[in-house]
N, C-alpha and C positions, 0 to 999 in steps of 0.2 A: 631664731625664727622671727618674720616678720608678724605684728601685731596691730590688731586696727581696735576699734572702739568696739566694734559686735564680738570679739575676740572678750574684751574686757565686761561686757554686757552680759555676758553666756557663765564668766565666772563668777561677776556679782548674781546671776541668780542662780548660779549652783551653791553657793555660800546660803541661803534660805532654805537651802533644802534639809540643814540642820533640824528645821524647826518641824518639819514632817517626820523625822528619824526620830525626832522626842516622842510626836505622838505616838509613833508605832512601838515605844517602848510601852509609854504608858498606856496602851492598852495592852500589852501583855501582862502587864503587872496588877494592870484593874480589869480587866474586861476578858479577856483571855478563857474561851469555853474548858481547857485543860487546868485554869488556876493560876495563880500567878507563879515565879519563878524561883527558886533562893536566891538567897543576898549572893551568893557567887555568882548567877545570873547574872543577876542585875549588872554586878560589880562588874562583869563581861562585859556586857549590850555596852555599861556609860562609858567605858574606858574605850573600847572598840569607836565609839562616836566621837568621845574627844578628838581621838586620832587624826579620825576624817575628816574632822573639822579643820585640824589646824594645817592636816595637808589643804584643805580646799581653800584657806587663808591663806597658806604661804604660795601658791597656784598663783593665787588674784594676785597677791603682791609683786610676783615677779613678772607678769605680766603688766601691770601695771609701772613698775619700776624701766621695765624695757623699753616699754613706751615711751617715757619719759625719757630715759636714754637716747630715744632716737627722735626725740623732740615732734613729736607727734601730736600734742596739743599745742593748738595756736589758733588766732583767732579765724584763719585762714580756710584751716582743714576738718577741723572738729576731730581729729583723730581720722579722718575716712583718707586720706589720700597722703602723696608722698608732700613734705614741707615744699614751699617755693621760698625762693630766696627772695630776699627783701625788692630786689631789682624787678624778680619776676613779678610781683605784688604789683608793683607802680607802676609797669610799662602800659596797663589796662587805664590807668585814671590818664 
């Protein structure tokens, strides 16, 4: 799959959505009108989050990695476009 910078932007802030998935525990555990949860619960929710954490880490990385692979950052393109070759760079100056 090709990948551009708004690709890798979209999974850097899926990666923060962690920190929403926290709060929403912790108000089930604090604030929660039914009472908080058992430790099995819990043990649920944080394992279940880990999970999608590090699927949503290993995501950004391969996108990121691919990227890279396809030489997609350079001073040139910022990631937005296909690379030009060096020749194609100069012909402009």
């Amino acid at each position: 799959m090709k990948y551009d910078r708004f690709n890798l932007e979209e999974e850097i802030q899926k990666v923060w959505n962690t920190e929403e998935d926290l709060d929403t525990i912790l108000y089930r555990i604090m604030d929660a009108s039914e009472g908080p949860p058992s430790e099995d619960d819990i043990t649920t929710m944080l394992m279940g989050l880990k999970e999608i954490h590090n699927s949503r880490c290993m995501k950004l990385w391969d996108i990121f990695e691919t990227m890279v692979h396809e030489k997609c950052f350079n001073e040139n393109n910022n990631g937005t476009k296909k690379n030009k070759t060096y020749k194609e760079n100069t012909q402009t100056l």
